[in-house]
Residue frames as a rotation matrix with the C-alpha (Angstrom) as fourth column:
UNK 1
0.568 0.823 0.000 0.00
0.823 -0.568 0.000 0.00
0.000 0.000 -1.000 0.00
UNK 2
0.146 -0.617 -0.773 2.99
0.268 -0.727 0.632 2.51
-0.952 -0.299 0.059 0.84
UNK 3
-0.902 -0.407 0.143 3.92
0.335 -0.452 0.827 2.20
-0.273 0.794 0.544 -3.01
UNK 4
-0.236 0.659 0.714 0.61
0.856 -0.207 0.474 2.90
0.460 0.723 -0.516 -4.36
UNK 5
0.732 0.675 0.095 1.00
0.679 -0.711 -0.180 6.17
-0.053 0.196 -0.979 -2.68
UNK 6
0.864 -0.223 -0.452 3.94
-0.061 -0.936 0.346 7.18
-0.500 -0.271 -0.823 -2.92
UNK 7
0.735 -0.602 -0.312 5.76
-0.178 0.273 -0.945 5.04
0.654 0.751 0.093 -4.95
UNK 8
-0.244 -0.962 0.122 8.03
-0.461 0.004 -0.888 4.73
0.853 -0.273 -0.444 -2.01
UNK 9
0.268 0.189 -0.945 8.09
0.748 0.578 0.328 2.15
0.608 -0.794 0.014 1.27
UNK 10
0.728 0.074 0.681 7.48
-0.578 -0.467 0.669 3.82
0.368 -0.881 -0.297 4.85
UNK 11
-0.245 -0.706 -0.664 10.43
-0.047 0.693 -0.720 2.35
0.968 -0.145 -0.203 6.48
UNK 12
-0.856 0.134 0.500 8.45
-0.513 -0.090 -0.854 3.39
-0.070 -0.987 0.146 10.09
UNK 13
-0.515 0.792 -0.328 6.25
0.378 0.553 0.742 1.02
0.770 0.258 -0.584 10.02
UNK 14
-0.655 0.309 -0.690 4.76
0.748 0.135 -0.650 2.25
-0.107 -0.941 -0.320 13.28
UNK 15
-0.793 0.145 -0.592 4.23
-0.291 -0.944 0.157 5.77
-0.536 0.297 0.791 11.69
UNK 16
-0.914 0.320 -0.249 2.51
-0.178 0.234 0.956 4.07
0.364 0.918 -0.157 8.89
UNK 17
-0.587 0.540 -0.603 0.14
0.513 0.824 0.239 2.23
0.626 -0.170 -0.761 11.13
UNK 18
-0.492 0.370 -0.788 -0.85
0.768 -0.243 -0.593 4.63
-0.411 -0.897 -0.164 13.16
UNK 19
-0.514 0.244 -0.822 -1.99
-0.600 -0.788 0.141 7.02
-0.613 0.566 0.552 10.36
UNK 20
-0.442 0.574 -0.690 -4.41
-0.707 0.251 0.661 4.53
0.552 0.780 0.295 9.22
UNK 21
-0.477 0.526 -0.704 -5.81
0.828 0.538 -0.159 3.66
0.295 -0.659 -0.692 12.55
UNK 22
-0.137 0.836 0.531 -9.18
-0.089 -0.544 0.834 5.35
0.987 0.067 0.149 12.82
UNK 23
-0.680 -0.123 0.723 -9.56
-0.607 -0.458 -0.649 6.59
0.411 -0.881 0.237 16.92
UNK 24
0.494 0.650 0.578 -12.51
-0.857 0.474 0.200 4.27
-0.144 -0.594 0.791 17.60
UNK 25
0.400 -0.133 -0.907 -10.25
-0.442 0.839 -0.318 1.39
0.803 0.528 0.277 16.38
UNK 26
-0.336 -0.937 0.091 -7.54
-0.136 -0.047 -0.990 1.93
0.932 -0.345 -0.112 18.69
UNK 27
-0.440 0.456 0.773 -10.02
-0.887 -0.087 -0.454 2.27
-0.140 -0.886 0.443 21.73
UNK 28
0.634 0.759 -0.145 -11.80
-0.767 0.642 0.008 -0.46
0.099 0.106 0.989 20.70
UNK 29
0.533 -0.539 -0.653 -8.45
0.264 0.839 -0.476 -2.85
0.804 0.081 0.589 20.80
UNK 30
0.806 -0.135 -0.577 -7.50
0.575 -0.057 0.816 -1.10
-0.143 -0.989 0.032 23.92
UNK 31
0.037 -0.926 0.376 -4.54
0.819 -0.188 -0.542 0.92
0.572 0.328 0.751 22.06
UNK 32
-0.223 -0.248 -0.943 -2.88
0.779 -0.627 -0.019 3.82
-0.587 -0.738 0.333 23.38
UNK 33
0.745 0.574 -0.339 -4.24
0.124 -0.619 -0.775 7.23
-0.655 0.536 -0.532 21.57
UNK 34
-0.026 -0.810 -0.585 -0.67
-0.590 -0.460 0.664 7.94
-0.807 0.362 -0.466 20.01
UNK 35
-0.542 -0.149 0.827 -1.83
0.138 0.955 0.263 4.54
-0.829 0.256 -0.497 18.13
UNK 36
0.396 0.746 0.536 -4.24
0.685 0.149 -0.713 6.31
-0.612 0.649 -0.452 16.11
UNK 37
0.030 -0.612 0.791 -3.91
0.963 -0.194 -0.187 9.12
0.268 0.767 0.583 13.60
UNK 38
0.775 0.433 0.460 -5.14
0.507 -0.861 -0.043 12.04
0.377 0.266 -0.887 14.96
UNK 39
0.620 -0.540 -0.569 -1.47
0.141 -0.637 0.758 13.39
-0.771 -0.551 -0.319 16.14
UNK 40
-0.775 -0.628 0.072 -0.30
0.315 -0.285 0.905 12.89
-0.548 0.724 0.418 12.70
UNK 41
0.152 0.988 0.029 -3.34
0.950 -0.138 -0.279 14.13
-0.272 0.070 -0.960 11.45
UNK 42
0.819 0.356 -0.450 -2.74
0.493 -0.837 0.236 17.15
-0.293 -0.415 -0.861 13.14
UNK 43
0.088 -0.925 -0.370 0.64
-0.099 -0.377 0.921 17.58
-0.991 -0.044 -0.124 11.69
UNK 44
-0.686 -0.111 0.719 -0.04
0.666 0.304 0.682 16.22
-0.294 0.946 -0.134 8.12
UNK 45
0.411 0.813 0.412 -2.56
0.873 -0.221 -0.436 18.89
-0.263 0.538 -0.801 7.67
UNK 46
0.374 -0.505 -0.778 0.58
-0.201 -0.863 0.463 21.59
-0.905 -0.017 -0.425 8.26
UNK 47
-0.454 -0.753 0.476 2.32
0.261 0.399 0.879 19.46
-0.852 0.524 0.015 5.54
UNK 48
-0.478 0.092 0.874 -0.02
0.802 0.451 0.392 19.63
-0.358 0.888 -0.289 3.27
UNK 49
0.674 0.695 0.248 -1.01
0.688 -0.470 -0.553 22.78
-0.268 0.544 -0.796 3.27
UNK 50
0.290 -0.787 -0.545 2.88
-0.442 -0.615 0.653 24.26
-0.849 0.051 -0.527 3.41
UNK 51
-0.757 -0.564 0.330 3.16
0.129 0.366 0.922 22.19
-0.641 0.740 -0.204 -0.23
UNK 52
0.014 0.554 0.833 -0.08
0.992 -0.113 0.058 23.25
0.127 0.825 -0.551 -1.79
UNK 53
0.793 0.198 -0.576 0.94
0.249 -0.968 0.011 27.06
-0.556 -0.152 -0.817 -0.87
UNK 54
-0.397 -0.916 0.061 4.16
0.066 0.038 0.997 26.09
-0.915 0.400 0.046 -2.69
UNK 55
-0.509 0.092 0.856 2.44
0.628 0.720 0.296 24.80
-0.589 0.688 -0.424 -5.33
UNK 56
0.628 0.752 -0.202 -0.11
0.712 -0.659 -0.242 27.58
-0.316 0.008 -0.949 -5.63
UNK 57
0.469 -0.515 -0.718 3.04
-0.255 -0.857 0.448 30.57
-0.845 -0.027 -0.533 -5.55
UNK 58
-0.568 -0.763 0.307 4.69
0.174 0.253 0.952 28.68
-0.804 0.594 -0.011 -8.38
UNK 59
-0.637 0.210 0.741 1.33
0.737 0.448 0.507 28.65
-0.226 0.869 -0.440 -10.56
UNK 60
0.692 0.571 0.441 -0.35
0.595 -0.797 0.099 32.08
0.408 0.194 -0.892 -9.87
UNK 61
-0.505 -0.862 0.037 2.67
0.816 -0.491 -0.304 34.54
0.280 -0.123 0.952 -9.53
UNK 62
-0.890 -0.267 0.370 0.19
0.327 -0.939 0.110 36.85
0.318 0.219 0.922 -9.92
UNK 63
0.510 0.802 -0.310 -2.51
0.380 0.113 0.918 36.14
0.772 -0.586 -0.247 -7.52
UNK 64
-0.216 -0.445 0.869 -2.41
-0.770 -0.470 -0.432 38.18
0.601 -0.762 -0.241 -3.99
UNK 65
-0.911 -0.135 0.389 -2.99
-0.391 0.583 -0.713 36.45
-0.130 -0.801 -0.584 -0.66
UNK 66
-0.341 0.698 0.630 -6.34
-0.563 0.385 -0.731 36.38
-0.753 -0.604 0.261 -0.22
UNK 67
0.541 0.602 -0.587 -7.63
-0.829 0.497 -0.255 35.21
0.139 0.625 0.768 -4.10
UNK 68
-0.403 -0.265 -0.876 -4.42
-0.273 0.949 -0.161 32.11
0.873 0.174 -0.455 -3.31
UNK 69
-0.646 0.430 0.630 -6.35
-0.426 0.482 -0.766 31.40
-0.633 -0.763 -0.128 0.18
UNK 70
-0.113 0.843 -0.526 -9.20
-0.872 -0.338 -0.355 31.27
-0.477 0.418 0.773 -1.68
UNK 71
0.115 -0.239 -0.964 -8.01
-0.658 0.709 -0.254 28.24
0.744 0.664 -0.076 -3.50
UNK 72
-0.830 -0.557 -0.027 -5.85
-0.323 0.520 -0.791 26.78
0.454 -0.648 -0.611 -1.08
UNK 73
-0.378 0.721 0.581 -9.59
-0.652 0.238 -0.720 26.26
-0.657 -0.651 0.380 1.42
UNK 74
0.748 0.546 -0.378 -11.28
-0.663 0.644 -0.382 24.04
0.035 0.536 0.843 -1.77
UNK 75
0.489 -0.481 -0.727 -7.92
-0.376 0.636 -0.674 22.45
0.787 0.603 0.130 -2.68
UNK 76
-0.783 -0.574 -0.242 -6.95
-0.116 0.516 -0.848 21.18
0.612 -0.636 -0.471 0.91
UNK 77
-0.233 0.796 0.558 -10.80
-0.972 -0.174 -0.157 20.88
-0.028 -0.579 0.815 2.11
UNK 78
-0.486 0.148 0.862 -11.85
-0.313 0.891 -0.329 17.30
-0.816 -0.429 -0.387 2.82
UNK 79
0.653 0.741 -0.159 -14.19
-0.209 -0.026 -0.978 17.30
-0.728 0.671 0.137 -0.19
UNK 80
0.581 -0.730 -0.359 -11.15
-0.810 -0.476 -0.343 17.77
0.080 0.490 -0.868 -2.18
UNK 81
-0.631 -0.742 0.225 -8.52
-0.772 0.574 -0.273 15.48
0.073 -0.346 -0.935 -0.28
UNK 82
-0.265 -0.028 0.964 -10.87
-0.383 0.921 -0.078 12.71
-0.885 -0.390 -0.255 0.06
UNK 83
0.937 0.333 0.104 -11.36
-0.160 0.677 -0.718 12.00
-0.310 0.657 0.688 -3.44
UNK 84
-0.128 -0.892 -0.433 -7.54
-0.696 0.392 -0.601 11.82
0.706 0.225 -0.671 -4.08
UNK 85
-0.509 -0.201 0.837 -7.80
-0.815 0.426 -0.393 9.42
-0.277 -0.882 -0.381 -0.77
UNK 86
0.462 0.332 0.822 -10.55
-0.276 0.935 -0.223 7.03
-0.843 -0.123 0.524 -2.88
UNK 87
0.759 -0.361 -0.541 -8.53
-0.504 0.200 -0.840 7.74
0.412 0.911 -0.031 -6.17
UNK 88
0.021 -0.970 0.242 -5.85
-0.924 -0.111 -0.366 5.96
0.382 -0.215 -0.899 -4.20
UNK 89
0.269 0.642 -0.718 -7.81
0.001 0.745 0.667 3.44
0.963 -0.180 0.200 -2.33
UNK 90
-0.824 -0.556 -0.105 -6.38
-0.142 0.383 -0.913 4.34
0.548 -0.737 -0.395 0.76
UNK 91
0.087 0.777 0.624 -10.33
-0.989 -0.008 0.148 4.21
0.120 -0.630 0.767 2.46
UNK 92
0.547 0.331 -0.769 -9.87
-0.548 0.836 -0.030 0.31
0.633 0.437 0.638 1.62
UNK 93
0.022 -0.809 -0.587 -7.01
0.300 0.565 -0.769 0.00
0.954 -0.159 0.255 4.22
UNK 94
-0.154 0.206 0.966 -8.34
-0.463 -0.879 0.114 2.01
0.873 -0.430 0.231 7.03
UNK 95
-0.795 -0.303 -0.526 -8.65
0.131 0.761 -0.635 0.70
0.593 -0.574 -0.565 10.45
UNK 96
-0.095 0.856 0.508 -11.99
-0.662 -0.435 0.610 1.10
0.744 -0.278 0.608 11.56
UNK 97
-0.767 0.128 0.629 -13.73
-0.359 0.727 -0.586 -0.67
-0.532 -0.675 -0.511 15.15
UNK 98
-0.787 0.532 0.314 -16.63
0.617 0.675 0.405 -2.74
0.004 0.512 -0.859 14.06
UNK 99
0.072 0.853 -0.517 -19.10
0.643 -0.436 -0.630 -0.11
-0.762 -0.287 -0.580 15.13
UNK 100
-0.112 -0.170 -0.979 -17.62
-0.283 -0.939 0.195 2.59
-0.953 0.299 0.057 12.79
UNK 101
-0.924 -0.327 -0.197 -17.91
-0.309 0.335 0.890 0.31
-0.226 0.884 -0.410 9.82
UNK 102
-0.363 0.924 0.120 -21.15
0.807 0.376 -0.455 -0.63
-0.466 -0.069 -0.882 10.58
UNK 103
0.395 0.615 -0.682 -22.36
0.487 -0.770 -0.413 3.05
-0.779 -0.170 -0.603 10.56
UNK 104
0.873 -0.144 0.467 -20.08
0.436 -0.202 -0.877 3.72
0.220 0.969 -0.113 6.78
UNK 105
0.652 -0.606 -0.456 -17.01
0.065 -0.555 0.829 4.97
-0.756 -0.570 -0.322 8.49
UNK 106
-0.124 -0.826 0.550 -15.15
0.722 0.305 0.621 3.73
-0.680 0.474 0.559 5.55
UNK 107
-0.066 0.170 0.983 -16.83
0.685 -0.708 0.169 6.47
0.725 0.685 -0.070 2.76
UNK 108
0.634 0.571 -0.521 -17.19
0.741 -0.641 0.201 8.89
-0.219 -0.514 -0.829 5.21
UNK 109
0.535 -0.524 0.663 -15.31
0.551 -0.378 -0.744 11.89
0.640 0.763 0.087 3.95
UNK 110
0.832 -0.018 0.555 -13.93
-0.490 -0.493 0.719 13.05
0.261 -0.870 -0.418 7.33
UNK 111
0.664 -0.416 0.621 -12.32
0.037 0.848 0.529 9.39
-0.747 -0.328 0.578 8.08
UNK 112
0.609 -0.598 0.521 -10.72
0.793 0.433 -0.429 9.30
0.031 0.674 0.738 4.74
UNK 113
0.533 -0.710 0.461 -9.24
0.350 -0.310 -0.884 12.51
0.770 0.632 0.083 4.92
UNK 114
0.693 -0.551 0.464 -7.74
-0.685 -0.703 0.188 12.65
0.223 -0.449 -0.865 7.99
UNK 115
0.459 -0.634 0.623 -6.26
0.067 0.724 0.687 9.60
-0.886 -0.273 0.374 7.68
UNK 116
0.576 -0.474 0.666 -4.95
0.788 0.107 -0.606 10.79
0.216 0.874 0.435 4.25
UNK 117
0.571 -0.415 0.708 -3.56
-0.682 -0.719 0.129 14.20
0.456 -0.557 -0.694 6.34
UNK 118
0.833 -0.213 0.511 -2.18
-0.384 0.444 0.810 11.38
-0.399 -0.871 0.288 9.04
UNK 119
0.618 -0.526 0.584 -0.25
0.691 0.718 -0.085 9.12
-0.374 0.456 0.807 5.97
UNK 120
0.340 -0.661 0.669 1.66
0.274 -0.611 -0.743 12.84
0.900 0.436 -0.027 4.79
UNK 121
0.622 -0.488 0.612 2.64
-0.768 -0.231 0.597 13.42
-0.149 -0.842 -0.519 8.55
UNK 122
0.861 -0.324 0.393 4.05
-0.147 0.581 0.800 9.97
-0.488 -0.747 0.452 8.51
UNK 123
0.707 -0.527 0.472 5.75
0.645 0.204 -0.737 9.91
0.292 0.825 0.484 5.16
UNK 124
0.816 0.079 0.572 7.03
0.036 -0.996 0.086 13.41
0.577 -0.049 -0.816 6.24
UNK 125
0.360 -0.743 0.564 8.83
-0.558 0.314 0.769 12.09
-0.748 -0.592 -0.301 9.95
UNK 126
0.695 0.016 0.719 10.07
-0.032 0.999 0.008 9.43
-0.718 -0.028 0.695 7.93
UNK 127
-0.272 -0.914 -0.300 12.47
0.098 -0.337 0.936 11.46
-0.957 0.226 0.182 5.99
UNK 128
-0.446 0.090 0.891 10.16
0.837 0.395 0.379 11.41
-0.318 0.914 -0.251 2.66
UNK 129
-0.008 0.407 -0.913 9.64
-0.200 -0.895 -0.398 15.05
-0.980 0.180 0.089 2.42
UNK 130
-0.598 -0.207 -0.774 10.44
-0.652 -0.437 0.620 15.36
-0.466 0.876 0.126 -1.43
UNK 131
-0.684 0.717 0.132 8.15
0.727 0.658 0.194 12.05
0.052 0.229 -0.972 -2.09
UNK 132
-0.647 -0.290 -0.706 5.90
0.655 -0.684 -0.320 14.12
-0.390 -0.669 0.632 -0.70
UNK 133
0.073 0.420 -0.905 5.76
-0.210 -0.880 -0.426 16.96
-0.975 0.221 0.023 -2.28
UNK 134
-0.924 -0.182 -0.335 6.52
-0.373 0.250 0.894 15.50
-0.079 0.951 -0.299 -5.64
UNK 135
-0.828 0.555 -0.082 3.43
0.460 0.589 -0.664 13.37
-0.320 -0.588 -0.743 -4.48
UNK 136
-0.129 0.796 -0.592 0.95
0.632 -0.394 -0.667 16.31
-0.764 -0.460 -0.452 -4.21
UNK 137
-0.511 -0.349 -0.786 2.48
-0.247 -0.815 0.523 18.23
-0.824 0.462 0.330 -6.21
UNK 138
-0.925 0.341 -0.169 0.84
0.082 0.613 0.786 15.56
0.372 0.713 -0.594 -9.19
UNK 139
-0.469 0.870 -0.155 -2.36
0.883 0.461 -0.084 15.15
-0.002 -0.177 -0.984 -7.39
UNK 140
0.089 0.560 -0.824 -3.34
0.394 -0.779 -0.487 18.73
-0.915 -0.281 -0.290 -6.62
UNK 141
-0.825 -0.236 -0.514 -2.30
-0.317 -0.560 0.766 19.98
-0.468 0.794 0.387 -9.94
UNK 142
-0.573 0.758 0.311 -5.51
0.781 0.391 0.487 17.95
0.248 0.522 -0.816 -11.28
UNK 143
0.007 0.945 0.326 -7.70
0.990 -0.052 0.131 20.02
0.141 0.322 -0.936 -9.60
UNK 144
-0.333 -0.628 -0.703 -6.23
0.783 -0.600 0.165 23.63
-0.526 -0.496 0.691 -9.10
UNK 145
-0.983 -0.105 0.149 -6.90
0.180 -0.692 0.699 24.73
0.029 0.714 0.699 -12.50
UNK 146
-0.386 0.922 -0.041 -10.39
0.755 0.341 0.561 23.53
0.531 0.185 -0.827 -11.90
UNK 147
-0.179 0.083 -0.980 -10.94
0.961 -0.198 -0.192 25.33
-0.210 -0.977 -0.044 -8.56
UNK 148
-0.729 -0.145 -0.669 -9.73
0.199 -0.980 -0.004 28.73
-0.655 -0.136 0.743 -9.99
UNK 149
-0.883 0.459 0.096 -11.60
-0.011 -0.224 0.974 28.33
0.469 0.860 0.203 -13.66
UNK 150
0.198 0.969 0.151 -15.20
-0.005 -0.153 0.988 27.76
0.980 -0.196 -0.026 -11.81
UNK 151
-0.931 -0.353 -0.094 -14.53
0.182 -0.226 -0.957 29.28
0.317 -0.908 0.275 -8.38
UNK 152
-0.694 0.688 0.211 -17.94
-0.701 -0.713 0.017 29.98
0.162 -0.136 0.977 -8.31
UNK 153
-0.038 0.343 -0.939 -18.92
-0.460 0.828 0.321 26.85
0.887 0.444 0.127 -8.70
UNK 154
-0.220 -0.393 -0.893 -16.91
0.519 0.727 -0.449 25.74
0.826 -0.562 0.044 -5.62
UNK 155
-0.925 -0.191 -0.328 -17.88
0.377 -0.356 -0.855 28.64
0.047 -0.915 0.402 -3.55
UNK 156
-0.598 0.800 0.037 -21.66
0.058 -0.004 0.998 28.78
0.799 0.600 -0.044 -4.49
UNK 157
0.099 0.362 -0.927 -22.52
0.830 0.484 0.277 28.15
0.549 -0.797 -0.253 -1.08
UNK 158
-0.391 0.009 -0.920 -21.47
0.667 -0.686 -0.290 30.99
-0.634 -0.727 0.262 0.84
UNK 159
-0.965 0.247 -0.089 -22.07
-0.261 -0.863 0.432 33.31
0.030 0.440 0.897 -2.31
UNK 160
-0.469 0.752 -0.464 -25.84
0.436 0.654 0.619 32.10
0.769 0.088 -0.634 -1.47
UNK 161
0.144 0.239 -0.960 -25.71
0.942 -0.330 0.059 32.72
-0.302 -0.913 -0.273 2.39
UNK 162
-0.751 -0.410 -0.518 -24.45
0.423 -0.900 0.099 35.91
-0.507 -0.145 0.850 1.60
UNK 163
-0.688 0.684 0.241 -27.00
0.065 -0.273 0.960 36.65
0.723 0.676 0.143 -1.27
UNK 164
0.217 0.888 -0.406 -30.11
0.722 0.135 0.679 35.29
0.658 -0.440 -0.611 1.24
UNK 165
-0.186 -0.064 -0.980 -28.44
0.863 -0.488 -0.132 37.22
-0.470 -0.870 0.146 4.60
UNK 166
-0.999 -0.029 -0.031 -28.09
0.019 -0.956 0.293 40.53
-0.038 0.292 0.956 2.47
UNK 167
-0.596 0.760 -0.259 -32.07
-0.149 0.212 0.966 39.64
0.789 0.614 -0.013 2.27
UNK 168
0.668 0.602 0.437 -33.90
-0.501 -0.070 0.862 38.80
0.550 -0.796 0.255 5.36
UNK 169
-0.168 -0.891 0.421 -31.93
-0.981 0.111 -0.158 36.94
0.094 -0.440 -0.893 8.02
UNK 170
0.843 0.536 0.047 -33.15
-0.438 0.733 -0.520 33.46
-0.313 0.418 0.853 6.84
UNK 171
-0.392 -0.919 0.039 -30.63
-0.749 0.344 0.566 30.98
-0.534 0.193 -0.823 6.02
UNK 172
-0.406 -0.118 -0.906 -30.43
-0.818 0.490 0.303 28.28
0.408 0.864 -0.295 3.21
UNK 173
0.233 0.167 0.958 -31.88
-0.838 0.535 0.110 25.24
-0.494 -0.828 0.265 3.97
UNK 174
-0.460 -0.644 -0.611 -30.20
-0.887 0.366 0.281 22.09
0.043 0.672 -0.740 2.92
UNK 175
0.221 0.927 0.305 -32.04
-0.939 0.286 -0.189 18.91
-0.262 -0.244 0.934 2.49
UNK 176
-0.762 -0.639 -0.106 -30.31
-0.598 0.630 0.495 15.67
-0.250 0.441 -0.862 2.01
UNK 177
0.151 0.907 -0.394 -33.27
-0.975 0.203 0.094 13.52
0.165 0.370 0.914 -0.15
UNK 178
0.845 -0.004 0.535 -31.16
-0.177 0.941 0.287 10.29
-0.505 -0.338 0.794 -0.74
UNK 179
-0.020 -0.916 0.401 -28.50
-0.661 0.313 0.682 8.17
-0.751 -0.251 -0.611 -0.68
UNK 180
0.855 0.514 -0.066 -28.09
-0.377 0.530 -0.760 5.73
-0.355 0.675 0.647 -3.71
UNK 181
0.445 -0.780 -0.439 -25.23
-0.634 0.072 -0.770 3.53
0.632 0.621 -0.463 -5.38
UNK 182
0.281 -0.543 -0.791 -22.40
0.621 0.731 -0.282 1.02
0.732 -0.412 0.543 -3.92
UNK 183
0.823 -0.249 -0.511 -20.98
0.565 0.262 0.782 1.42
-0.061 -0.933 0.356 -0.27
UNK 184
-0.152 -0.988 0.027 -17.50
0.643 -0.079 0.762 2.37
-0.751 0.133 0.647 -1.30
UNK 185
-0.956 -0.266 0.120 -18.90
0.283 -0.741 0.610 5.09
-0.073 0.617 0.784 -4.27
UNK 186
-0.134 0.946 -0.295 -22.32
0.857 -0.039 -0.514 6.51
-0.498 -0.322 -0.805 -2.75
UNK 187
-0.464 0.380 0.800 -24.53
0.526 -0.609 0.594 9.37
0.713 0.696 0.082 -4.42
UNK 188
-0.401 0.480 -0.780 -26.24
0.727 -0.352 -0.590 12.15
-0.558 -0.803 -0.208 -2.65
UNK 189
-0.189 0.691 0.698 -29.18
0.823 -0.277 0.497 13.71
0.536 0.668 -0.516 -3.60
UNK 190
-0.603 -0.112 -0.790 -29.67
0.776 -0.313 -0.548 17.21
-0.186 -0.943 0.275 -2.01
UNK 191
-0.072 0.555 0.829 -32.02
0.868 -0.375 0.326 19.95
0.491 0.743 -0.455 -1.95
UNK 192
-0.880 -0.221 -0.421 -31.87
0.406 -0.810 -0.423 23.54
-0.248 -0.543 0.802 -0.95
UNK 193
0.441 0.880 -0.177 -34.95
0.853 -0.349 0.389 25.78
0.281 -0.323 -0.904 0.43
UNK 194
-0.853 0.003 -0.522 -35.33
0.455 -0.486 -0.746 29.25
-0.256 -0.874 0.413 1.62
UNK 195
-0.607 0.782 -0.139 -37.84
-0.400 -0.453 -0.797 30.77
-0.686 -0.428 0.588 2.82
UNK 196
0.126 0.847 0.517 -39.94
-0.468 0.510 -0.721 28.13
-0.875 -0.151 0.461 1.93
UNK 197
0.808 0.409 -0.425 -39.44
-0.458 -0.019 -0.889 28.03
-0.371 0.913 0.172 -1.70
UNK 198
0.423 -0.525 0.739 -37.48
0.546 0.798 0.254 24.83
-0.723 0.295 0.624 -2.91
UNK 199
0.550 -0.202 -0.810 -34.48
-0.365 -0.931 -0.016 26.64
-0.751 0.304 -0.586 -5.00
UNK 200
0.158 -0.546 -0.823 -32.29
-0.975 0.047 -0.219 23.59
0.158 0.837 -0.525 -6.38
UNK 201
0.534 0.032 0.845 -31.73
-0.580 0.741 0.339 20.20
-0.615 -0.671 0.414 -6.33
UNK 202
0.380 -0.598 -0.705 -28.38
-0.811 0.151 -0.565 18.13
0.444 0.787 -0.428 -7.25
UNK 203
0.981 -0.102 -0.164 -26.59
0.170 0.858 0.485 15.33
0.091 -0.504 0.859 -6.80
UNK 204
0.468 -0.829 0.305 -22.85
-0.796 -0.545 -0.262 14.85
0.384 -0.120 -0.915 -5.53
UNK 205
0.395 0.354 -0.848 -20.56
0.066 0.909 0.411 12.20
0.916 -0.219 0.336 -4.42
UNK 206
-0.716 -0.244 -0.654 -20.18
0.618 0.213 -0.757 13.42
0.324 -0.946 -0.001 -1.39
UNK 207
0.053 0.940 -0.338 -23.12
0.906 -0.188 -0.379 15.10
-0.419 -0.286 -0.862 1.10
UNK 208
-0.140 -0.681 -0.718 -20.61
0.443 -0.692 0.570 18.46
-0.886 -0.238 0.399 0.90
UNK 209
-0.786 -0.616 0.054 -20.56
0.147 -0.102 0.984 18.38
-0.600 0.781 0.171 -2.85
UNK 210
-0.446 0.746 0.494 -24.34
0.773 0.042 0.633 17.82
0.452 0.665 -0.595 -3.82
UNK 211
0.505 0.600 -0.620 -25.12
0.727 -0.683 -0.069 20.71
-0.465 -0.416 -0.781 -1.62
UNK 212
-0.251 -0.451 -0.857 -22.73
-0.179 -0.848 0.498 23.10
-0.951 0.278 0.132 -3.35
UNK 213
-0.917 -0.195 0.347 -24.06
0.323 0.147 0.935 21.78
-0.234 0.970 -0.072 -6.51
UNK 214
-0.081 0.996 0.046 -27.63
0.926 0.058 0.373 22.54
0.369 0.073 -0.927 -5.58
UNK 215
0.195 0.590 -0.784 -26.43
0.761 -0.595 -0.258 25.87
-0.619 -0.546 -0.565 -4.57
UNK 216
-0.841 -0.489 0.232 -24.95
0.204 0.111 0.973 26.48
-0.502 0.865 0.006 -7.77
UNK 217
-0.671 0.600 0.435 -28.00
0.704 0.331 0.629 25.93
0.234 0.728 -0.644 -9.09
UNK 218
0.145 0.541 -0.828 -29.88
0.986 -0.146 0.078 28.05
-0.079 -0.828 -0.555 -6.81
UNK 219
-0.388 -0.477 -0.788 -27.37
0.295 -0.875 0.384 30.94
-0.873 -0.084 0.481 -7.30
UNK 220
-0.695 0.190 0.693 -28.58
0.626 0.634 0.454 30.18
-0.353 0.750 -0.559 -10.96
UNK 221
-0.392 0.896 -0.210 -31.77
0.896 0.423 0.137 30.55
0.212 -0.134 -0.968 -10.46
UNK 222
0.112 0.429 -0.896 -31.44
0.948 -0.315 -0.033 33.49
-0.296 -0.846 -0.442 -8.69
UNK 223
0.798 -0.200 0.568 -29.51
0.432 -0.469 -0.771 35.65
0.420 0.861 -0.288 -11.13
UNK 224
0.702 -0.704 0.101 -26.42
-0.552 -0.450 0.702 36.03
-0.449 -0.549 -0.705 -8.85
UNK 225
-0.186 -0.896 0.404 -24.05
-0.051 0.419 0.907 33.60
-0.981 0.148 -0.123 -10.71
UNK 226
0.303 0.570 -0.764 -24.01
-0.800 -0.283 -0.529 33.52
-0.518 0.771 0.371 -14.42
UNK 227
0.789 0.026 0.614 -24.13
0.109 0.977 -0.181 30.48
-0.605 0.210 0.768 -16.33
């Protein structure tokens, strides 16, 4: 599994393992917390955003701070990182307790990416900085160009709240309809409301995604984004 993400063997195996032990495993088998991921976690999310801010300065020279934040929040957001995490398969190797699998822990987009945040901490100690970034560097470049070309797309949501708040103090209402497809590559069906009046409705494969598609639509609708 190490090569198929990085093309290179963890040589810490301990590192390895613990960044792909989900917190309810580890309690469940009686482990100590350091056993799970969420201290590399917490450090692989520094990693990975201090190489997609690289990445970012190298491909918009001429972007200021805030339009490369702007990016940088879609292109290191869970939505984002966990499909590189099923385009990998690393959900397939996760350590879940029986309870957390029961309940889908394995597609959940949370689980996968912080245990895909947990597996660049360990590479990282492990002396495989330039893997790495050589790593990401390949994966994020897929969707960067995307991000910037239909920012609107990706940030449809708040330009929404913001549209509705500037309006009455009502908020969107999101509506998740259904769930459909295999275990391991689910659909979500979502609809957005406000003030009563049913505004869009898309699908997504994650919950995250069919709601920004359905506010997309919505924005549409409304005559605040142009098609």
């Amino acid at each position: 599994m190490c090569k198929n993400i990085l093309d290179v063997e963890c040589d810490n195996k301990d590192l390895f393992e613990a960044a792909i032990t989900h917190p309810s495993y580890a309690k469940e088998h009686d482990l100590p917390p350091e056993k799970s991921y969420e201290r590399l976690e917490f450090f692989g999310d520094s990693v990975l955003k201090l190489f997609s801010s690289e990445l970012l300065l190298k491909m918009y020279p001429e972007y200021d701070e805030g339009k490369l934040s702007k990016i940088r929040s879609f292109l290191v957001s869970d939505a984002t990182i966990s499909k590189i995490s099923l385009d990998i398969g690393l959900n397939k190797i996760i350590k879940l307790s029986e309870s957390e699998e029961k309940q889908g822990g394995r597609t959940r987009e949370s689980n996968i990416a912080c245990a895909f945040e947990a597996v660049l901490g360990a590479y990282y100690l492990d002396g495989k900085q330039e893997y790495v970034k050589n790593f990401l560097d390949y994966q994020l470049s897929k969707y960067i160009e995307e991000i910037d070309k239909h920012f609107e797309r990706y940030n449809s949501k708040a330009i929404l709240q913001e549209y509705t708040q500037s309006k009455t103090k009502e908020l969107p209402e999101y509506e998740l309809l259904n769930i459909s497809g295999p275990a391991h590559k689910p659909t979500f069906e979502v609809r957005v409301s406000y003030c009563g009046k049913i505004l869009g409705q898309a699908e997504g494969s994650t919950k995250k995604e069919a709601e920004q598609n359905a506010a997309y639509i919505a924005c549409e609708k409304l005559g605040i984004i142009e098609e």
